[in-house]
C-alpha positions as CSV (number, residue, x, y, z in Angstrom):
1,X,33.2,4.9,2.3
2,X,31.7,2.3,5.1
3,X,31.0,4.5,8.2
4,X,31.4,3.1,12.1
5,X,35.1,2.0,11.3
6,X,37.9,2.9,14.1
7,X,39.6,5.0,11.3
8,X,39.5,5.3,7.7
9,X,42.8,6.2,5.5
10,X,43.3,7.9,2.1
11,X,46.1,6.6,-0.3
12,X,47.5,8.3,-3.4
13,X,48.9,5.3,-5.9
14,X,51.8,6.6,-8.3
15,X,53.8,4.3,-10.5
16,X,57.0,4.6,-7.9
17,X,55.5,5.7,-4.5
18,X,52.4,5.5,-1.9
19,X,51.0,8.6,-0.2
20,X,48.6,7.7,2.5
21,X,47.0,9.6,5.3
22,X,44.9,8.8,8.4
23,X,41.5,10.7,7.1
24,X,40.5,13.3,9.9
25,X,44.0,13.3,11.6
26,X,46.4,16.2,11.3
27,X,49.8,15.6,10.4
28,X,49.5,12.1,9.6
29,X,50.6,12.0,5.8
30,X,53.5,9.3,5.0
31,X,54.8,9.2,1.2
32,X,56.4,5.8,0.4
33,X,58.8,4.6,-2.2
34,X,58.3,2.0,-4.0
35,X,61.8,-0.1,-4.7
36,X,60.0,-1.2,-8.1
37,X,57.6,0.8,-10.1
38,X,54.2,-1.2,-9.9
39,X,54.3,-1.9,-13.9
40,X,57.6,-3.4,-14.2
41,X,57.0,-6.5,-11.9
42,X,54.0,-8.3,-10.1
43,X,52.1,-5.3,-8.8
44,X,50.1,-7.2,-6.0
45,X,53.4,-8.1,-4.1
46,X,54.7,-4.3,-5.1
47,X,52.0,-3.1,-3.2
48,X,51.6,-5.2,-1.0
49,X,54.9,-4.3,0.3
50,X,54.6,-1.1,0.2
51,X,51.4,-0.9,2.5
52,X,53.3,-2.8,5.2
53,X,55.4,0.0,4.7
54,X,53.1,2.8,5.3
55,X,51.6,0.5,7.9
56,X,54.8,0.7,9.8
57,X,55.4,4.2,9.0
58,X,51.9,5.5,10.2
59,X,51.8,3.1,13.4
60,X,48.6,1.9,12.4
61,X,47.8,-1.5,11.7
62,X,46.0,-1.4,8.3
63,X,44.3,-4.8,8.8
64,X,40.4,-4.5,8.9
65,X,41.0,-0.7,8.5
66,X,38.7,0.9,5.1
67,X,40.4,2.6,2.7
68,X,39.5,5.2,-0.4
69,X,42.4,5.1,-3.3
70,X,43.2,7.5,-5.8
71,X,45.4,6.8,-8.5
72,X,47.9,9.7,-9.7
73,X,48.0,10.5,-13.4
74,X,50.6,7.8,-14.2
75,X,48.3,4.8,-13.0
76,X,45.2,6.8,-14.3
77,X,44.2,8.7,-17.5
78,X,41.5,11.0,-17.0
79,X,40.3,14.0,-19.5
80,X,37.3,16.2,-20.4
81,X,34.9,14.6,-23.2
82,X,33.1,16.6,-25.0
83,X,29.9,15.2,-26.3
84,X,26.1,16.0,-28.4
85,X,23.6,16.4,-25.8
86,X,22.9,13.0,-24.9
87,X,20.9,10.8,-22.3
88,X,22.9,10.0,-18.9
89,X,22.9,6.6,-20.3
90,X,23.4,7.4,-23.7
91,X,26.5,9.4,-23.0
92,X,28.3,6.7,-20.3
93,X,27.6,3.9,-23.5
94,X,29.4,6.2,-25.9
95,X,32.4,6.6,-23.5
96,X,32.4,3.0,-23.1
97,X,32.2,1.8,-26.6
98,X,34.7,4.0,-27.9
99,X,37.0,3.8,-25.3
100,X,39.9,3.7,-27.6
101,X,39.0,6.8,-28.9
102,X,39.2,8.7,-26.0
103,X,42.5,7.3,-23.8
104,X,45.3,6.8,-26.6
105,X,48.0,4.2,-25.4
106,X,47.8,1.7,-23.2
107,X,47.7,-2.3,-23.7
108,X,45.3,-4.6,-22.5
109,X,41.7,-4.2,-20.9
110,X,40.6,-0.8,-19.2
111,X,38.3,-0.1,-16.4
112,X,36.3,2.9,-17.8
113,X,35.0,5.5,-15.1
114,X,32.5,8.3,-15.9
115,X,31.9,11.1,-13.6
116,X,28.9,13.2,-12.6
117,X,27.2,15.3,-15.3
118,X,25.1,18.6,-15.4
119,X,21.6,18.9,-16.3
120,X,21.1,21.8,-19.1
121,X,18.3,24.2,-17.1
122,X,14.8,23.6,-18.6
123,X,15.3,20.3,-20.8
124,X,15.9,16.8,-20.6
125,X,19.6,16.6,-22.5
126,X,23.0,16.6,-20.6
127,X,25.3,20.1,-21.2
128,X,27.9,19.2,-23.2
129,X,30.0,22.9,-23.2
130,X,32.1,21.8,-20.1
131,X,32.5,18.4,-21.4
132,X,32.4,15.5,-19.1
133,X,35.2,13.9,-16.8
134,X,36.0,10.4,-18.1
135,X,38.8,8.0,-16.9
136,X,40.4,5.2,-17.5
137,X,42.7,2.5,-15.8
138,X,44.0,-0.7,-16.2
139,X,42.0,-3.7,-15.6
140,X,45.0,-6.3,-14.4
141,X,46.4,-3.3,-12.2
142,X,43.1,-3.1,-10.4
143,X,42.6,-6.7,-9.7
144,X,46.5,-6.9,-8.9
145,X,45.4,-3.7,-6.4
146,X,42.3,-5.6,-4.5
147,X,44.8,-8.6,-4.5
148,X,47.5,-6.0,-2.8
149,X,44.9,-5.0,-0.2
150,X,43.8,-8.9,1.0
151,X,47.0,-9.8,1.8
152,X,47.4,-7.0,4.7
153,X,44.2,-7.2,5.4
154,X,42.7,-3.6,3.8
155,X,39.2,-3.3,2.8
156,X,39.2,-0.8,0.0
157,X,35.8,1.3,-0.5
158,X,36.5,3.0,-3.7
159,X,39.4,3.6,-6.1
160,X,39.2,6.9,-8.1
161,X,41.5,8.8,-10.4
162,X,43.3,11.8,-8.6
163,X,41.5,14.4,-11.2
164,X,38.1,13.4,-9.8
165,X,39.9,14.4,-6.2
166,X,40.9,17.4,-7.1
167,X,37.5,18.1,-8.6
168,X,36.1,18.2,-5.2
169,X,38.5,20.8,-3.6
170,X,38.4,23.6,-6.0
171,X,37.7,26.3,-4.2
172,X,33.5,28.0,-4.4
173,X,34.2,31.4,-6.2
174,X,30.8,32.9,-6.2
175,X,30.5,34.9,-9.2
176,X,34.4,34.7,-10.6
177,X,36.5,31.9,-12.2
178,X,37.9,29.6,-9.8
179,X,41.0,27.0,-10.8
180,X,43.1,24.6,-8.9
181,X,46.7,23.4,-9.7
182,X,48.0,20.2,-8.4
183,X,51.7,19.1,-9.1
184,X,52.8,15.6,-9.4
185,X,56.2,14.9,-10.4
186,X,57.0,17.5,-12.6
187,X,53.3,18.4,-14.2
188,X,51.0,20.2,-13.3
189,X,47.6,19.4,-13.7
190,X,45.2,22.9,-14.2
191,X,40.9,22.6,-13.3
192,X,39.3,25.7,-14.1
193,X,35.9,26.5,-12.8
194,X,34.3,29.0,-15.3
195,X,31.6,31.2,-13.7
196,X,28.8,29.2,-16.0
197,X,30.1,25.8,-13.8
198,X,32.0,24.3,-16.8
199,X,35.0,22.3,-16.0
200,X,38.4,22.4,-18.2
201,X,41.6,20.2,-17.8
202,X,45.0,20.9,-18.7
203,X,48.3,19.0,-18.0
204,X,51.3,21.2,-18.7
205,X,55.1,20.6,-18.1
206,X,56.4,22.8,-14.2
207,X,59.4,24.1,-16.5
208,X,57.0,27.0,-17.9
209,X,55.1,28.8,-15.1
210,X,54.1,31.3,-17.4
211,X,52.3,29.0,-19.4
212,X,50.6,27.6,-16.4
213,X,49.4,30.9,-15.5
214,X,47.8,31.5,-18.9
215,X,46.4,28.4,-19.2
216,X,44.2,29.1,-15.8
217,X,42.1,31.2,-17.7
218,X,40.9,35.0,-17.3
219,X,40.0,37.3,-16.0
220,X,41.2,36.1,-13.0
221,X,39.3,34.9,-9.7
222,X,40.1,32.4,-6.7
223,X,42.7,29.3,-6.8
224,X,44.1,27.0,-4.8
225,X,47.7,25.5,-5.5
226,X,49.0,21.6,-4.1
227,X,52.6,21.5,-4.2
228,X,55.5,20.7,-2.6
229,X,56.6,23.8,-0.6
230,X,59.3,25.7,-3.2
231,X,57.1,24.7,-6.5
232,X,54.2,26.0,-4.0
233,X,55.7,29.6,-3.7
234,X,56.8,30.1,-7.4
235,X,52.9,29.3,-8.7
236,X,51.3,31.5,-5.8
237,X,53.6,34.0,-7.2
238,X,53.3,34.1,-10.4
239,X,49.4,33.7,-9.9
240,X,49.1,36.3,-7.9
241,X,51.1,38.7,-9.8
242,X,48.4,37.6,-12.6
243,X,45.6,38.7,-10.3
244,X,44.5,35.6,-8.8
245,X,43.4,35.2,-5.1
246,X,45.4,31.9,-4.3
247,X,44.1,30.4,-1.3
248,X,46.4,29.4,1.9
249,X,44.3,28.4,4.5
250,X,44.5,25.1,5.4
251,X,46.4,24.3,2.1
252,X,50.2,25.0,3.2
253,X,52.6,22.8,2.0
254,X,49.8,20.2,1.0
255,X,51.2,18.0,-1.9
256,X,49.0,17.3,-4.8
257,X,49.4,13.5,-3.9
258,X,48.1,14.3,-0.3
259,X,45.3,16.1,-1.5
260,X,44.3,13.3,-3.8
261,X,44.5,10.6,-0.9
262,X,42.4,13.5,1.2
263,X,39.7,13.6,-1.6
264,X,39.6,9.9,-2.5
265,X,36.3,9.7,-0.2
266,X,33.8,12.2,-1.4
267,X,35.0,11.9,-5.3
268,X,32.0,10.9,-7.3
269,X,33.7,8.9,-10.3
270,X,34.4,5.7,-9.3
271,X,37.0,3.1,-11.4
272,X,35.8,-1.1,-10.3
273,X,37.5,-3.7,-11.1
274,X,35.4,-6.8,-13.0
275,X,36.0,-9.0,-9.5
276,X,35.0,-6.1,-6.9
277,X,32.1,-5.9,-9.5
278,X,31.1,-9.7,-9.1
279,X,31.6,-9.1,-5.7
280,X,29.4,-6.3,-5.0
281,X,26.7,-8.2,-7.0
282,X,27.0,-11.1,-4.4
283,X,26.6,-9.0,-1.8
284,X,23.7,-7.5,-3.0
285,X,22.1,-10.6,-3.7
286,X,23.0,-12.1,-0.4
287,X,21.3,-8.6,0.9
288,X,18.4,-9.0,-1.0
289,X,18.2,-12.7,0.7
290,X,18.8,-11.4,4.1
291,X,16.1,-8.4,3.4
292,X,13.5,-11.2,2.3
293,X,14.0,-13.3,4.5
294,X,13.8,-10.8,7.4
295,X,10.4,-9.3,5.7
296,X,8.9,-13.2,6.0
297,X,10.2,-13.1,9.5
298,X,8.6,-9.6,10.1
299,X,5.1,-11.1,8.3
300,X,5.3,-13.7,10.1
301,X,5.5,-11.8,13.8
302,X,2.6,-9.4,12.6
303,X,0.4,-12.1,11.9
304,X,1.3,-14.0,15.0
305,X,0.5,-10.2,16.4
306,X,-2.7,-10.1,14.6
307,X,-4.1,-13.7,15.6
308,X,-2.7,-12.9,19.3
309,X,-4.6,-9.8,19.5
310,X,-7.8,-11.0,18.0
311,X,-7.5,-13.9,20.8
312,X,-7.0,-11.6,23.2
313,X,-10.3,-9.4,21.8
314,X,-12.4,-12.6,21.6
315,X,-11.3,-13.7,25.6
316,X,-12.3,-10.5,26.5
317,X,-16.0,-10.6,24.9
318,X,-16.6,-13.6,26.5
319,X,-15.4,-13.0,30.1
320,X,-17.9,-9.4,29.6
321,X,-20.6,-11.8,28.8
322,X,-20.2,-13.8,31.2
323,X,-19.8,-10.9,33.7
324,X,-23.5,-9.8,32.5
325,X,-24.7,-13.5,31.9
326,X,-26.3,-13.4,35.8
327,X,-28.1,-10.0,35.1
328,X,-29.4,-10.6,31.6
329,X,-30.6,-14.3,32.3
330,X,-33.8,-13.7,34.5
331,X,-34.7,-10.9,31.9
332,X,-34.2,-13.2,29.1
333,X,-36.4,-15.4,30.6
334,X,-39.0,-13.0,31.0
335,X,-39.0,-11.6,27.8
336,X,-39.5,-15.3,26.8
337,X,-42.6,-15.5,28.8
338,X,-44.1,-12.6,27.8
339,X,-43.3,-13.6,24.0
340,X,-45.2,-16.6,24.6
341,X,-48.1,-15.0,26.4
342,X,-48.3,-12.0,23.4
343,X,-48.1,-15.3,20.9
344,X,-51.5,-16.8,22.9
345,X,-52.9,-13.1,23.3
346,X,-52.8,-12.5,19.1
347,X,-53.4,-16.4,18.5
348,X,-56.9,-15.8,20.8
349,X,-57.7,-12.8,19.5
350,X,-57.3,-14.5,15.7
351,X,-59.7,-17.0,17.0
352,X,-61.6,-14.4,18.4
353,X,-62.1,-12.4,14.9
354,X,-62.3,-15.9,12.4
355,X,-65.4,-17.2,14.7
356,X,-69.0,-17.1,14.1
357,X,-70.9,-14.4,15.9
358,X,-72.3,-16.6,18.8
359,X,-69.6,-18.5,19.6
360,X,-67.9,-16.0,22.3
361,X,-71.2,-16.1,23.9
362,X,-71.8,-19.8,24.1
363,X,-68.3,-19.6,25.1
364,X,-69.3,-17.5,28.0
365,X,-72.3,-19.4,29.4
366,X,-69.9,-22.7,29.0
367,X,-67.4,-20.7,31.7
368,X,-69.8,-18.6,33.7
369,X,-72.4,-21.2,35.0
370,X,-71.9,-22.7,37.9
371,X,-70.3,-26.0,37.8
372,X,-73.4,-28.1,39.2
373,X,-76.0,-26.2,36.5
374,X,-77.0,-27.7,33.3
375,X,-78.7,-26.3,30.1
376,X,-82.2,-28.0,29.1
377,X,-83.1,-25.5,26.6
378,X,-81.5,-22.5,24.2
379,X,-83.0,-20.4,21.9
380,X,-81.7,-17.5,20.2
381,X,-83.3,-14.4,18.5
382,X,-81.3,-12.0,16.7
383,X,-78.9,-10.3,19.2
384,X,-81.1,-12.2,22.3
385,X,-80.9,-15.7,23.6
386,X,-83.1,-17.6,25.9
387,X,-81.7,-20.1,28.0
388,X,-83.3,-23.0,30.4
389,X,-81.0,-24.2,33.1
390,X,-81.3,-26.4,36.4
391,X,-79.4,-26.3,38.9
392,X,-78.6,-26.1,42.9
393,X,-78.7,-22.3,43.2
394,X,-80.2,-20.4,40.3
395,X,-79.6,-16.7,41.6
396,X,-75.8,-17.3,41.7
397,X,-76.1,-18.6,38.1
398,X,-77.8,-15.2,36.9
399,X,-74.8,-13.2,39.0
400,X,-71.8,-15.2,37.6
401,X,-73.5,-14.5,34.3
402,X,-73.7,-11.0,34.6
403,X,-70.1,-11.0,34.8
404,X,-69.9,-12.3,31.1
405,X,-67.6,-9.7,28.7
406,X,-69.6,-11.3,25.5
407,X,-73.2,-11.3,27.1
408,X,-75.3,-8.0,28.9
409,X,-78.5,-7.4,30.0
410,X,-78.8,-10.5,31.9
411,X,-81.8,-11.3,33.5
412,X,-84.8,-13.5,34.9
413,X,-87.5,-14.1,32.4
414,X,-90.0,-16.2,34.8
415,X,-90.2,-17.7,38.1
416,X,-87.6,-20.1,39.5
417,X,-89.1,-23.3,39.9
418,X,-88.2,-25.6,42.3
419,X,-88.3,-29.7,43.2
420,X,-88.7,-30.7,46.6
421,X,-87.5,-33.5,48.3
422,X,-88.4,-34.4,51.9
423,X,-89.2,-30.7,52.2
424,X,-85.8,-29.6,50.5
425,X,-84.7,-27.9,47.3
426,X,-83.4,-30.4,45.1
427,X,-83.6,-28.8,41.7
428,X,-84.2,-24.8,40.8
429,X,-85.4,-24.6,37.3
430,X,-84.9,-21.3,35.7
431,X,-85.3,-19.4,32.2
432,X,-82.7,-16.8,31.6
433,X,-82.5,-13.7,28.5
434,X,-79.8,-12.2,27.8
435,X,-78.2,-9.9,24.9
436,X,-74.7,-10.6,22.7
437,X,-72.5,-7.3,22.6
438,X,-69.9,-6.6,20.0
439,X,-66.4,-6.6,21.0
440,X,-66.6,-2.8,21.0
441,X,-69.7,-2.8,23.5
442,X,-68.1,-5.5,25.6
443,X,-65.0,-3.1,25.6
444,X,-67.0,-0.4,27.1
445,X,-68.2,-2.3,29.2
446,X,-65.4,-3.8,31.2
447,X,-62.5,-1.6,30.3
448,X,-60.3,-3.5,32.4
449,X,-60.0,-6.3,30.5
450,X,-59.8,-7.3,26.6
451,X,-62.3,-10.8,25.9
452,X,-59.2,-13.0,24.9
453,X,-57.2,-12.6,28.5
454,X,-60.7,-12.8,30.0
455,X,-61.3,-16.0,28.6
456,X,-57.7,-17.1,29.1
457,X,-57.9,-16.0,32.8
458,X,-61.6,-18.3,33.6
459,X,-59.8,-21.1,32.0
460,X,-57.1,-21.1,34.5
461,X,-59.5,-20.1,37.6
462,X,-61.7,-22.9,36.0
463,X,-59.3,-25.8,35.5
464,X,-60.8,-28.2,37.9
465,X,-64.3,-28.2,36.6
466,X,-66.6,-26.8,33.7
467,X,-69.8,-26.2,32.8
468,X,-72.7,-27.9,30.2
């Protein structure tokens, strides 16, 4: 049954007359004749009529309102099948092949319903001791019946036969036999509840109340009775002189056609005409389009949601480095700088390693003399060389040598000679020694400094000017 309508209404179908009740209202319930029974003429307009009836009758206008219908044992056939333990599926494809077989009588094609089964505890087959609750209507009443319900505007949910109604209302017994009697016309239609849960159906004429008694079974446990109200008294009599507990609350002078139409909407076996059938296959396809096409819309937004928020990360990386970009820029920079002076440092001190054993010293006298002295002579001697220079000022040569990381022991070997000219020095001539230290002795003996910045360092001071 759809939920969310203003109301919903039950309706009991008979072959002469309409019950219908306003589901959830008290005091509601309208019974309707039927001026032709719906199998003598067209059926549609039969009951079509007779729902403008009932709409008139119940104050209610019926169009747009959803309905549950259960049709009373003239318009249905319903019985217990017994059957081998069989599959779910298996067991609904036997009922439905062998239809014949089942519901004698009847012309023309059926609508075959099959209600809910129990499993057998501990294995995989279906209990076949309490039989299983088949029905069967007619196919052209059914379409006549949707046909019925267009014209005033009804939307029918479900049509079920009254049996599976009554299934629904037998009363809970615990641990005895429960059994309800429902009276249509002048039959009564007996379902007994065994303690074990199996279910047993029995029509018997409302002439023999004796015999209705025995069939509900012993020993005797709970019942419920829908009749009118004299046929009502004369079961819960003879019931209860039987032993039975028969069951008043909230069933007084509740009809068996009233209880149908109450029970129409929680009965589980289910009759569908082949057009409601095409029709609910439509809908379900047109669902299944909706659903897709709202998941592509829904893929869509979360990858519009995705890209949008990995934007949004992406802006917000580069606004934080650009926050930091005035910090980090000078100390880029000097990182840079003193990359590039660690690259000269190792590049020098490659040099410095790869070159003959004299050269640092050479180097040295080529960037401690004094700009304005020359070399006229060099000899060397194992770890000793001999120079001869000229120049201006021979004592500051010897100092600025003795500052030399590569060369130690600097010193004077002879007299400083010296060229006059109009009584003025013009030229000091001078022979110097001095002794090559390892890098390890030139370490020791100016700490301060390694040879390579040394040298780097008398380049710069030096860049104006140089020595022979």
């Amino acid at each position: 049954m759809a939920r969310g309508a203003k109301h919903t209404i039950g309706l009991a179908l008979g072959r002469t007359e309409i019950t219908a009740l306003i589901i959830g209202r008290a005091g509601n319930s309208v019974t309707v004749p039927l001026t032709v029974a719906v199998d003598a003429g067209d059926s549609a307009d039969i009951l079509a009529a007779g729902m403008r009836e009932v709409e008139a009758r119940l104050g209610v206008s019926l169009d747009g309102l959803h309905a549950d219908v259960a049709l009373l044992p003239s318009l249905a056939d319903a019985r217990m099948v017994t059957l081998p333990p069989l599959r779910p599926a298996e067991a609904e494809a036997v009922i439905r092949r062998d239809a014949a077989r089942y519901f004698l009588g009847g012309s023309g094609p059926r609508v075959i319903g099959v209600g809910a089964r129990r499993r057998r505890r501990g294995g995989g087959t279906w209990a076949s001791d309490g039989g299983i609750l088949a029905a069967a209507a007619s196919s052209s009443f059914l379409e006549a019946l949707q046909r019925a319900a267009g014209d005033v505007g009804l939307i029918v949910d479900s049509v079920v036969p009254s049996h599976a109604c009554w299934t629904t209302q037998i009363p809970v017994s615990g641990k005895t036999n429960a059994v309800l009697v429902a009276v249509v016309e002048d039959t009564a239609h007996i379902l007994a509840k065994a303690v074990g849960g199996s279910l047993t159906l029995r029509r018997l004429p409302l002439s023999d109340l004796d015999e209705v008694a025995d069939s509900c079974g012993s020993p005797a446990g709970v019942a419920s009775v829908f009749a009118h109200r004299e046929e009502r008294a004369r079961l819960t009599r003879v019931l209860t002189d039987r032993g039975w507990t028969v069951i008043t609350e909230g069933a007084t002078d509740t009809t068996g056609e009233e209880a149908a139409a109450c029970g129409a909407r929680k009965a589980e076996l289910e009759l569908v005409a082949s057009s409601l059938v095409d029709a609910r296959r439509q809908a379900g396809r047109r669902l299944g389009g909706r659903l897709i096409g709202i998941a592509a819309v829904v893929l869509m937004v979360a990858a519009g949601l995705q890209l949008w928020g990995a934007h949004r990360t992406l802006r917000g990386i580069r606004a934080d480095r650009s926050a930091i970009a005035a910090s980090v820029g000078p100390l880029i920079l000097a990182q840079d700088s003193l990359n590039r002076l660690n690259q000269r440092i190792e590049t020098i001190a490659s040099l410095t390693d790869q070159s003959p054993r004299w050269t640092l010293g050479l180097v040295d006298l080529s960037l401690y003399l004094p700009p304005e002295s020359y070399l006229t002579g060099l000899s060397v001697s194992g770890d000793t060389i001999e120079i001869e220079a000229a120049g201006d000022r021979a004592g500051e040569a010897i100092e600025s040598l003795r500052r030399a990381t590569n060369l130690w022991d600097v010193r004077l070997i002879e007299n400083i000679e010296r060229e006059l000219e109009n009584g003025e020095t013009v030229v000091e001539r001078y022979r110097l020694s001095a002794r090559l230290v390892s890098h390890h002795k030139s370490t020791e003996l100016h700490p301060e400094s390694r040879s390579g910045s040394t040298i780097e360092e008398m380049l710069r001071a030096r860049a104006g000017g140089g020595g022979s």
